[in-house]
ZAKE-815838 format. One record per atom (N, C-alpha, C): residue in three letters; x, y negated, z negated. Coordinates in steps of 0.02 Angstrom, whole numbers, padded with zeros to 5 digits, always signed. Atoms other than C-alpha are relative to their C-alpha. Layout:
# ZAKE-815838
ALAXYZ
...
This chain:
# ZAKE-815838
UNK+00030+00062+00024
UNK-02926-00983+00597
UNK+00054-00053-00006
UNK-00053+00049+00002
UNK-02817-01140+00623
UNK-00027-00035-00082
UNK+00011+00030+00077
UNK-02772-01239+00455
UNK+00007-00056-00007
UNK+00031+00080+00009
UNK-02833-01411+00424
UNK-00001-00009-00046
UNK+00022+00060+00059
UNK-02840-01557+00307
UNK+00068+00013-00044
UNK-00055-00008+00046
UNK-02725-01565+00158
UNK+00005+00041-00042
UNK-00035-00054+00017
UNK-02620-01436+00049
UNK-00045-00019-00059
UNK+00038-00017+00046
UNK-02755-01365-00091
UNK+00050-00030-00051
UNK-00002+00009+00069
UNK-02740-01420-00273
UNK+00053+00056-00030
UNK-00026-00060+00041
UNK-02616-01310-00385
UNK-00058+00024-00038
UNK+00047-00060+00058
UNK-02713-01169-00484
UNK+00033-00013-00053
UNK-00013-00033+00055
UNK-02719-01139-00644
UNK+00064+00037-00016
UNK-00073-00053+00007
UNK-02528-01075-00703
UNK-00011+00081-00030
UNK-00006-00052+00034
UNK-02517-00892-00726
UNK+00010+00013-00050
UNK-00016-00012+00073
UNK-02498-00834-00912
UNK+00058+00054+00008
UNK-00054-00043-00001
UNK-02359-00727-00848
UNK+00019+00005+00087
UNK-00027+00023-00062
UNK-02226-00735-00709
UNK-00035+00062+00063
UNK+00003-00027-00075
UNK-02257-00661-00525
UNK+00044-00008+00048
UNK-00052+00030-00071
UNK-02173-00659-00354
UNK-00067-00007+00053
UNK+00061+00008-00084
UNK-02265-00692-00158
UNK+00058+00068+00001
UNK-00022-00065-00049
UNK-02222-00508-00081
UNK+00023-00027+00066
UNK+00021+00013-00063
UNK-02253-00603+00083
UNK+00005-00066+00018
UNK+00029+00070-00009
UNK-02231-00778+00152
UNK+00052-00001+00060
UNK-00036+00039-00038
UNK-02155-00881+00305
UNK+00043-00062-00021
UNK-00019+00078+00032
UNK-02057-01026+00223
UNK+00013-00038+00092
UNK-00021+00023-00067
UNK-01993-01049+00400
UNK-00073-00053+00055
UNK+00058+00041-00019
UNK-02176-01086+00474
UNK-00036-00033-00040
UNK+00057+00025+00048
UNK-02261-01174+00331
UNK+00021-00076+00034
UNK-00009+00089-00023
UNK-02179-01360+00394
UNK+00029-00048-00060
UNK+00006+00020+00073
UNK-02133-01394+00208
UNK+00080+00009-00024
UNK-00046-00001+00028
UNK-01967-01432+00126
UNK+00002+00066-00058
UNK+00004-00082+00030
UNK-01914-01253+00048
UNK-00004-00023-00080
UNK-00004+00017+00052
UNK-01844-01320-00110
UNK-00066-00028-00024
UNK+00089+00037+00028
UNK-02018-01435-00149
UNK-00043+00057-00006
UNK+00065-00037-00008
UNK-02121-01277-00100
UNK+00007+00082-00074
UNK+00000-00040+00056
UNK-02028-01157-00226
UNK+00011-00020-00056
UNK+00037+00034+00059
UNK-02050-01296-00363
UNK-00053+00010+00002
UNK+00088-00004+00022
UNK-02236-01293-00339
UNK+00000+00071-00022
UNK-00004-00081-00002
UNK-02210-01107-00333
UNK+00003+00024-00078
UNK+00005-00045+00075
UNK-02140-01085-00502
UNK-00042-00043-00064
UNK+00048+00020+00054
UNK-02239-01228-00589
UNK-00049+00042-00006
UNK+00048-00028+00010
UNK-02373-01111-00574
UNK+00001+00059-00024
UNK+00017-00081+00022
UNK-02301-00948-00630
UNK+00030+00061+00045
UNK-00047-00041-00062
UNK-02222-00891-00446
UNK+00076-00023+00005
UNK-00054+00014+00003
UNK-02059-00865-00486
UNK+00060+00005+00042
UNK-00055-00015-00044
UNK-01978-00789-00321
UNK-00070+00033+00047
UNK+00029-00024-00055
UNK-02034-00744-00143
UNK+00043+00032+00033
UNK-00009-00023-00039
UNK-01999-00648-00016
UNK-00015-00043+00074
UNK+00000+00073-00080
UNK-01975-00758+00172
UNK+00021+00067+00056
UNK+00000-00029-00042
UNK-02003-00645+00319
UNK+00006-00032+00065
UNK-00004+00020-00037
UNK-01954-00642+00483
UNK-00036+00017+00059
UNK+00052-00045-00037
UNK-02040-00611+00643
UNK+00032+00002+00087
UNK-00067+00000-00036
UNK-01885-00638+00756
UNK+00067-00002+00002
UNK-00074-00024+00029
UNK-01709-00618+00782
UNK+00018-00089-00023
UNK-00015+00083+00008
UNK-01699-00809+00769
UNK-00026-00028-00072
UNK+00031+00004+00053
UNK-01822-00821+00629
UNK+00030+00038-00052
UNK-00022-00047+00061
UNK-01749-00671+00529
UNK+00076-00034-00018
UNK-00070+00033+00004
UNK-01558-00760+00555
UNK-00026-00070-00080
UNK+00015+00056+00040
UNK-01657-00918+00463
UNK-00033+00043-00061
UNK+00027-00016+00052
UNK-01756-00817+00344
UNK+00077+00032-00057
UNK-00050-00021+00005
UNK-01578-00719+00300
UNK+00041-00054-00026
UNK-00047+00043+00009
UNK-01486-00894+00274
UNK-00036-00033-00069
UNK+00030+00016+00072
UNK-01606-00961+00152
UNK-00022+00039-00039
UNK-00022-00040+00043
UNK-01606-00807+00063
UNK+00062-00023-00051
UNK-00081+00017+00009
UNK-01422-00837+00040
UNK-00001-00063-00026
UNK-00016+00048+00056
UNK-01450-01019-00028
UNK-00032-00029-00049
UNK+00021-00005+00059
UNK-01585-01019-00122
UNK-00040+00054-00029
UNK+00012-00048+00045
UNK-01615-00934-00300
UNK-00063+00017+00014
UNK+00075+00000+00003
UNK-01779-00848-00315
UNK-00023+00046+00087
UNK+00034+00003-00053
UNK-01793-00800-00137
UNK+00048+00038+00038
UNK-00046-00033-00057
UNK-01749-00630-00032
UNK-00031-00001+00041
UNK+00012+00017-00047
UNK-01761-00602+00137
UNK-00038+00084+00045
UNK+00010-00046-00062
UNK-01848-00488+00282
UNK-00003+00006+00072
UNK-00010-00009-00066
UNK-01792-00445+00435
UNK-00041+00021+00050
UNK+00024-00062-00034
UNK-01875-00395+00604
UNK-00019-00040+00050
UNK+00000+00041-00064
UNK-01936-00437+00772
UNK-00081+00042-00018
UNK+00094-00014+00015
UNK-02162-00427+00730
UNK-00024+00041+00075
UNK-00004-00069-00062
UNK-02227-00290+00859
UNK-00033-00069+00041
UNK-00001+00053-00046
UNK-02306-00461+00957
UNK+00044-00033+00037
UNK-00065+00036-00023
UNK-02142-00505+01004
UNK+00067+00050+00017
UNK-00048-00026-00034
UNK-02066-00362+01067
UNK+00007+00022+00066
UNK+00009-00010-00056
UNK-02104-00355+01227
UNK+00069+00012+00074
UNK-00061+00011-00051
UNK-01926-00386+01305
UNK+00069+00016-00045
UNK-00029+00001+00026
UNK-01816-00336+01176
UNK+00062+00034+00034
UNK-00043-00031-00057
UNK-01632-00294+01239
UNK+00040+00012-00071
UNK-00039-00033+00069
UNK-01480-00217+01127
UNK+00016-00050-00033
UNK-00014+00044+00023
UNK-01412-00368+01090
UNK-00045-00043-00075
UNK+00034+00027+00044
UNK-01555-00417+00979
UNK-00006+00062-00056
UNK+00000-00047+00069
UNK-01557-00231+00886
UNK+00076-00005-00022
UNK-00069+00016+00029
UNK-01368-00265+00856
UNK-00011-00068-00048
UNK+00003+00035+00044
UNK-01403-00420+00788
UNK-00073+00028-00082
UNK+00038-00031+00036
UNK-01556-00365+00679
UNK+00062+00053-00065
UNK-00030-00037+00035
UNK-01446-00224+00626
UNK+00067-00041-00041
UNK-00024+00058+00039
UNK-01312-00362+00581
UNK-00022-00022-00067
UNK+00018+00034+00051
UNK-01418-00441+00476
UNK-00024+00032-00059
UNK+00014-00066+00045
UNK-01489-00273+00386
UNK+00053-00015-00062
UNK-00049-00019+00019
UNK-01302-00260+00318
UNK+00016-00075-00056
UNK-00010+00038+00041
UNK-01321-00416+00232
UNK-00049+00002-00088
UNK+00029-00003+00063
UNK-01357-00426+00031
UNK-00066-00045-00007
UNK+00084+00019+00025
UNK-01512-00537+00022
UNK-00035+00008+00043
UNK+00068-00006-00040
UNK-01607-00466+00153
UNK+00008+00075-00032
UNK+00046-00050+00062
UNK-01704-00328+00050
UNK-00059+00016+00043
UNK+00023-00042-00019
UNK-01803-00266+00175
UNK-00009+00005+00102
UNK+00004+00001-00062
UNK-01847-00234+00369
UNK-00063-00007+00029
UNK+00056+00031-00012
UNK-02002-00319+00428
UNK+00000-00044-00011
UNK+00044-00044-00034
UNK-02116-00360+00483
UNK+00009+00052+00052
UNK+00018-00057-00042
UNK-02139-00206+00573
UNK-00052+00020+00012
UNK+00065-00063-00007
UNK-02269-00102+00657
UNK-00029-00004+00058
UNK+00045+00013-00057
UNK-02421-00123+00768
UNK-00046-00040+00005
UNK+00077+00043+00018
UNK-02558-00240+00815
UNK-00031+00006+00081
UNK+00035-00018-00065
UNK-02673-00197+00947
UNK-00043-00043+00003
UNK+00066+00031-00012
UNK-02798-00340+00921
UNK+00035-00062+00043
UNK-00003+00042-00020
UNK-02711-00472+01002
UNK+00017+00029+00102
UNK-00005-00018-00057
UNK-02640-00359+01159
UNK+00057-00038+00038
UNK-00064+00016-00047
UNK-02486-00444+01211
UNK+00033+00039+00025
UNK-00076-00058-00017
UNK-02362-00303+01204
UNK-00054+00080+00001
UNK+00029-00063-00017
UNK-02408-00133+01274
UNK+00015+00044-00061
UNK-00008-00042+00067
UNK-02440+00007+01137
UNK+00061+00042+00005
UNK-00047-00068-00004
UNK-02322+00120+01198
UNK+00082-00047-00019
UNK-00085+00068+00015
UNK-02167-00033+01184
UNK+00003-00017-00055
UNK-00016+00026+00066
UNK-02236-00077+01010
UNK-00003+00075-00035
UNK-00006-00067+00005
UNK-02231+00103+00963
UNK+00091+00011-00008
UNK-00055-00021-00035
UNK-02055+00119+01036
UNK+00042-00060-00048
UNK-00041+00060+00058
UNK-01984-00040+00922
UNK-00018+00029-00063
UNK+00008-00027+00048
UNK-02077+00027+00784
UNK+00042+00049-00028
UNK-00058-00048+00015
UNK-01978+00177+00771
UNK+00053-00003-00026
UNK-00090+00034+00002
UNK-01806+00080+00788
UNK-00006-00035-00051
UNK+00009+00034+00082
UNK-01868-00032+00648
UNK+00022+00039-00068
UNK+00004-00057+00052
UNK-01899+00128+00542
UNK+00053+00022-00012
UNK-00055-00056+00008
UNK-01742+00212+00583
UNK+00064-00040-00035
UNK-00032+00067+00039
UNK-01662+00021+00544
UNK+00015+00002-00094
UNK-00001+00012+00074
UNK-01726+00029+00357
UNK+00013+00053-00022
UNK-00023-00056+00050
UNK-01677+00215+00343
UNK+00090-00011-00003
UNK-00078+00013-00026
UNK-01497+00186+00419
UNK+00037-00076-00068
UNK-00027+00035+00049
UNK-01486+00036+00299
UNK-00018+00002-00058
UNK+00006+00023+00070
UNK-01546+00061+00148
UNK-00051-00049-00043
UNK+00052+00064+00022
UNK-01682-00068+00132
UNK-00071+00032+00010
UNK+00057-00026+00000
UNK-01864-00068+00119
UNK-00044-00026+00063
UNK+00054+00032-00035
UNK-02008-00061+00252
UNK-00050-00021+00005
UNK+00045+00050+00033
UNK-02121-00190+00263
UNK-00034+00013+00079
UNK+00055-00009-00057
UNK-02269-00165+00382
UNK-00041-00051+00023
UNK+00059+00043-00029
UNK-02398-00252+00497
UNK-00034+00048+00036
UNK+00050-00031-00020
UNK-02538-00172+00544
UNK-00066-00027+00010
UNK+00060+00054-00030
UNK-02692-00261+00649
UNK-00032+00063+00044
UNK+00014-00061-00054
UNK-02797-00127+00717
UNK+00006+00051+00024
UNK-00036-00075-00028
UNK-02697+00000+00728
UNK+00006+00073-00055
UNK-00009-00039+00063
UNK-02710+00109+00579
UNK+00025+00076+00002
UNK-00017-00057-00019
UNK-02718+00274+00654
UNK+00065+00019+00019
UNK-00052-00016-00055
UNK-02564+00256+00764
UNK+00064-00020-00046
UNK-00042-00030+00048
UNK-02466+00189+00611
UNK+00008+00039-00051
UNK+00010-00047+00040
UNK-02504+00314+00491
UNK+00035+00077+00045
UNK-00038-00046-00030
UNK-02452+00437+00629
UNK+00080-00014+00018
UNK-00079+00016-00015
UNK-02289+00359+00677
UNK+00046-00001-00060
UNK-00027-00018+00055
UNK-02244+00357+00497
UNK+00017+00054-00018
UNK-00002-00070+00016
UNK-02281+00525+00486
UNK+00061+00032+00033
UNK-00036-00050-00070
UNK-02183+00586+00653
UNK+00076-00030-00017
UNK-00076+00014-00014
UNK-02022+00479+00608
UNK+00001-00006-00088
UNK-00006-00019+00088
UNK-02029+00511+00403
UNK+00013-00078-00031
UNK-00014+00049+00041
UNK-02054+00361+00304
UNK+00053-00020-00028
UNK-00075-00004+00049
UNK-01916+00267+00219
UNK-00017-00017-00067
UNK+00039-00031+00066
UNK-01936+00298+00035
UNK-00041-00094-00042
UNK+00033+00042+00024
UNK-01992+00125-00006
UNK-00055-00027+00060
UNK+00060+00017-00062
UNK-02146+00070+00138
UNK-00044-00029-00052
UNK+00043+00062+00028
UNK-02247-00080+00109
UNK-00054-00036+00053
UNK+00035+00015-00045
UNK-02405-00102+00204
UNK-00027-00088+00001
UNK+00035+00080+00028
UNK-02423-00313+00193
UNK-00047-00002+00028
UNK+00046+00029-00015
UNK-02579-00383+00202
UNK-00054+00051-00002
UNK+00022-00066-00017
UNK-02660-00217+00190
UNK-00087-00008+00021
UNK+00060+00014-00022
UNK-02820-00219+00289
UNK-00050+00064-00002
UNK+00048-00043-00010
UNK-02889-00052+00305
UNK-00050+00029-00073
UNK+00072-00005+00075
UNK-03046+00019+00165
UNK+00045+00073-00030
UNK-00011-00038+00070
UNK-03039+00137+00014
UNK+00025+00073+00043
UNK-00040-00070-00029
UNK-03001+00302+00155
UNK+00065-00004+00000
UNK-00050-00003-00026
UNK-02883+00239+00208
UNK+00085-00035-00043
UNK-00049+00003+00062
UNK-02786+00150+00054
UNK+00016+00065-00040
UNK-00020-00072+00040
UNK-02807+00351-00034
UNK+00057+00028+00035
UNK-00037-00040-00022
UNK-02718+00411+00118
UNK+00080-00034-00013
UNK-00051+00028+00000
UNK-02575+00277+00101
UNK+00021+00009-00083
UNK+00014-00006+00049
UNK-02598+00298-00091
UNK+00039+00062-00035
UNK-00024-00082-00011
UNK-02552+00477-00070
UNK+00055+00023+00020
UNK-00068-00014-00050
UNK-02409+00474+00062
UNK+00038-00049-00058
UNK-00061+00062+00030
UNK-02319+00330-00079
UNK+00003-00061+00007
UNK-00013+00079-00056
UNK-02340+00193+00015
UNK-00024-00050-00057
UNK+00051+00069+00018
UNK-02360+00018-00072
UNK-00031-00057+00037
UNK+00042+00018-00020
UNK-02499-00083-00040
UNK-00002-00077-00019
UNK+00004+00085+00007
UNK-02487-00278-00016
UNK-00071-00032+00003
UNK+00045+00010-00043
UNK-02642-00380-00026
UNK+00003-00082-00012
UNK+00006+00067-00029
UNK-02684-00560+00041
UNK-00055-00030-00031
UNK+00048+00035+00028
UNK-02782-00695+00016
UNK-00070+00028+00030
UNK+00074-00035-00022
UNK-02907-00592+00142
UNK-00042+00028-00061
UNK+00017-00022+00036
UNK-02953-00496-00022
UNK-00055-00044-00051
UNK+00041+00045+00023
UNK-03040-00647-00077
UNK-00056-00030+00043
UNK+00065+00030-00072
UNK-03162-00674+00089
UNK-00067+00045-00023
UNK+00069-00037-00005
UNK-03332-00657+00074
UNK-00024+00052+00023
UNK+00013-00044-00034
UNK-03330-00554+00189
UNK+00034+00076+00009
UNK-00060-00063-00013
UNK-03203-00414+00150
UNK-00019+00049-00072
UNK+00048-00037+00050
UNK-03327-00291+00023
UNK+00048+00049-00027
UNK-00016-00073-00020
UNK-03226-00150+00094
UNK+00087-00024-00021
UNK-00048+00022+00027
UNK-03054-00229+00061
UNK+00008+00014-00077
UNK+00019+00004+00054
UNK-03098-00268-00124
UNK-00015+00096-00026
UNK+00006-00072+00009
UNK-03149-00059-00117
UNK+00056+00022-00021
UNK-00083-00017+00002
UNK-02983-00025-00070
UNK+00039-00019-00054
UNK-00047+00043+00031
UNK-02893-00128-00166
UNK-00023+00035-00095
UNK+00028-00028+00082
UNK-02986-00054-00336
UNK+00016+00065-00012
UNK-00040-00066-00007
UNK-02912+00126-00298
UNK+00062-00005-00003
UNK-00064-00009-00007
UNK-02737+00078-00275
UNK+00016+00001-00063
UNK-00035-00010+00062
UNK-02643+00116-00430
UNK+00042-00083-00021
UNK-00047+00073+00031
UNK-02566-00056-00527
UNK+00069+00014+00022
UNK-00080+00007-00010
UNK-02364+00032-00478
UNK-00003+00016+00050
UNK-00022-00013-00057
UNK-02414+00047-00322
UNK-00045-00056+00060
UNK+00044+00070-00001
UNK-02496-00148-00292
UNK+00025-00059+00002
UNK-00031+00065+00000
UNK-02404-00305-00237
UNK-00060-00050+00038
UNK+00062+00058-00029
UNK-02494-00472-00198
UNK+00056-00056+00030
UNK-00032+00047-00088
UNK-02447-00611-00037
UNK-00041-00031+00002
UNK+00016+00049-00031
UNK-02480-00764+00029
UNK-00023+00021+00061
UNK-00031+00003-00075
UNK-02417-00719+00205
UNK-00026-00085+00013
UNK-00009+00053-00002
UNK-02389-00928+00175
UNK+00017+00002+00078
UNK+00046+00068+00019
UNK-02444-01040+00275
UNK-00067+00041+00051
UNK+00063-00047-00027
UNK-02594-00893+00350
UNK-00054-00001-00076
UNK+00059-00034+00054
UNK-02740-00832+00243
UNK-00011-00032-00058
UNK+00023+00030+00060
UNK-02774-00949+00124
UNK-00061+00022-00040
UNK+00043-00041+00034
UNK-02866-00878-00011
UNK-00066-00060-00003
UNK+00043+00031+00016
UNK-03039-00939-00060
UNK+00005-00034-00079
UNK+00049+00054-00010
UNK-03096-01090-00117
UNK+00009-00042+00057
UNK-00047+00031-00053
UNK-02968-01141+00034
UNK-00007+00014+00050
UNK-00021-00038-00070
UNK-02983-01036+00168
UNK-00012-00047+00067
UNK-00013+00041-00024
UNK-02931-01124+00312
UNK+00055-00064+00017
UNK-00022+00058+00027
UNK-02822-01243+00235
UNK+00063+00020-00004
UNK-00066-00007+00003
UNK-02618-01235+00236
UNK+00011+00063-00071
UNK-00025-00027+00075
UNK-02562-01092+00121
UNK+00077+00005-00023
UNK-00054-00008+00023
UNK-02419-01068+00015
UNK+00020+00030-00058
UNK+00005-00066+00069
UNK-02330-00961-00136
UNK-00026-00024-00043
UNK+00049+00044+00083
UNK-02402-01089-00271
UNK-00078+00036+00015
UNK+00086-00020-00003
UNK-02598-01018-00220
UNK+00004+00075-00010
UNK-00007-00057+00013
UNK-02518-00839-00258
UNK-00048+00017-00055
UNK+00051-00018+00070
UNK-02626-00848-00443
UNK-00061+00010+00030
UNK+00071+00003-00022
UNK-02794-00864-00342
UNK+00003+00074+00010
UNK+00034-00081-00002
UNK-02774-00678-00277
UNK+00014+00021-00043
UNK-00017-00032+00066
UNK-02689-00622-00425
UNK-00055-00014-00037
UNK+00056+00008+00053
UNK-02836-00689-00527
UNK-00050+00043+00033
UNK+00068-00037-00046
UNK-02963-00615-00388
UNK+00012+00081-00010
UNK-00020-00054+00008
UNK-02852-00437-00391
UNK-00029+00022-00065
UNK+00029-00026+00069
UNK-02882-00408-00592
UNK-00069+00000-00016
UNK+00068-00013-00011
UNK-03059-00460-00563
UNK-00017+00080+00031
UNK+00046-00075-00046
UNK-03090-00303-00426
UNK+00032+00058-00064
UNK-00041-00040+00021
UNK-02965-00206-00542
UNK-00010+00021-00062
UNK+00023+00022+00058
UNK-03047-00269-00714
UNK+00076+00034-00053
UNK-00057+00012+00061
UNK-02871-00296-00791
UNK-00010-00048-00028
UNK-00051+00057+00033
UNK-02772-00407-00886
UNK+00045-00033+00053
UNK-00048+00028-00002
UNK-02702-00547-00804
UNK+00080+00011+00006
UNK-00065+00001+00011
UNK-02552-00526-00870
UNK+00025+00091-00001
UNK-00017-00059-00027
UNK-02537-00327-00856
UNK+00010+00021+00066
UNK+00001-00012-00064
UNK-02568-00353-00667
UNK+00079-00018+00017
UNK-00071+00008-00024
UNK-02421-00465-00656
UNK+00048+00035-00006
UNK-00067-00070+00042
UNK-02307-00355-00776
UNK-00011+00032+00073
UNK-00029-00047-00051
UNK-02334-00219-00645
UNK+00024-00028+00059
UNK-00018+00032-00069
UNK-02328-00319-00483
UNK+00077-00021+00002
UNK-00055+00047+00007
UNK-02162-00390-00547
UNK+00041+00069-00009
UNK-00042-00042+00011
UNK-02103-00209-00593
UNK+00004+00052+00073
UNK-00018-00017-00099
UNK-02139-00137-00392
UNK+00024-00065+00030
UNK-00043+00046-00038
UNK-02069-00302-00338
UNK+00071+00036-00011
UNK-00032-00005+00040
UNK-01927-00266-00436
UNK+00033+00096+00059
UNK-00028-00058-00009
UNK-01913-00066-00383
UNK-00003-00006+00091
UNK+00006-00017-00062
UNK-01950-00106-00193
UNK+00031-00032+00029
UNK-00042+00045-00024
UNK-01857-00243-00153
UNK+00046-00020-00049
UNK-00054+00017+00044
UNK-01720-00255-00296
UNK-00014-00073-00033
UNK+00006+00083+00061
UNK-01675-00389-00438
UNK+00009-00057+00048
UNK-00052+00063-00029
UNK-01644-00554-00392
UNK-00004-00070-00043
């Protein structure tokens, strides 16, 4: 869904702090500094800025490094590996070795768009995996379609002890099985679409320490927006929507979300 018109209203401020699991600062179009003021007037006190190339992760990696509030993730998105040569897992691995990048992703698979052959995004996948075991950091997932094939590739090349499915799309089977294996479970502003019953399922099984919430800024704008430019300031909308499916507290959701931020991607 392309995103039109002008940048939603701030929400309502959280009654207790949060982070974005998930965002692009790089693609939003938006002065960083301005966007992690709106961010914490509301309660979002630090993000996470992913990359989805070696070019992108270099930039996500640098503004890590200069501003507070904000680590970084590495990776080349399985849409974009189609031609990958050493030179780019050397750099990647480069950038691993640096202190504010805190994790390795996006990673994984996406079979709905069909650029890159399964067996090539398969074959990066791996090297990703073996990336965040070899360094020390956490993996951060993408998954479009493909559920089966990452759940098995996880399996066949052993998880690395922190795995973070962003955006998590698949229903209540298939959150038990991720639920089960350890895995934490990111969810998006999708969790707020009319149309995502089975999402909202899911999402009511996952355990609160094993439950982070995302933008993936400037994508998925949550509802009353959807459509519309997103960013980490509209983080409270799913957080408010999450404790709804979850029938918490507000402020117990955040507590935890802030204490698996915290254990999966370190202080900052």
């Amino acid at each position: 869904m392309s995103r039109t018109g002008p940048p939603p209203p701030p929400p309502e401020p959280l009654p207790a702090t949060v982070f974005d699991s998930h965002c692009h600062l790089d693609a939003m179009g938006v002065d960083v500094g301005q966007s992690l003021a709106d961010a914490v007037a509301v309660g979002v006190t630090r993000v996470v800025t992913v990359g989805d190339t070696l070019a992108s992760s270099r930039w996500a990696a640098d503004t890590a490094a200069a501003f507070d509030g904000v680590v970084a993730a590495i990776a080349v998105h399985p849409n974009e590996v189609g031609d990958l040569d050493e030179s780019t897992w050397d750099g990647l691995a480069e950038l691993a070795g640096r202190p504010e990048v805190r994790a390795i992703g996006e990673t994984g698979l996406d079979y709905y768009w069909g650029r890159v052959p399964a067996d090539v995004q398969q074959e990066a996948f791996r090297r990703h995996i073996d990336l965040a075991k070899r360094s020390g950091k956490a993996l951060v997932i993408h998954d479009r379609d493909a559920h089966d094939d990452v759940l098995r590739v996880l399996r066949e090349e052993g998880a690395p002890e922190r795995t973070v499915f962003h955006c998590f799309s698949g229903d209540a089977a298939m959150a038990a099985e991720c639920v089960r294996a350890g895995y934490v479970l990111s969810f998006a502003g999708t969790v707020t679409f009319k149309n995502a019953p089975e999402l909202r399922a899911a999402a009511a099984l996952v355990p609160l320490d094993q439950l982070l919430v995302e933008t993936d800024a400037p994508y998925l704008t949550p509802v009353p927006y959807r459509g519309r430019p997103n960013a980490p300031y509209l983080v409270p909308l799913t957080v408010r929507a999450l404790a709804a499916v979850k029938d918490v507290h507000i402020e117990q959701l955040c507590e935890h979300v802030t204490r698996t931020g915290q254990r999966v991607f370190g202080d900052w």
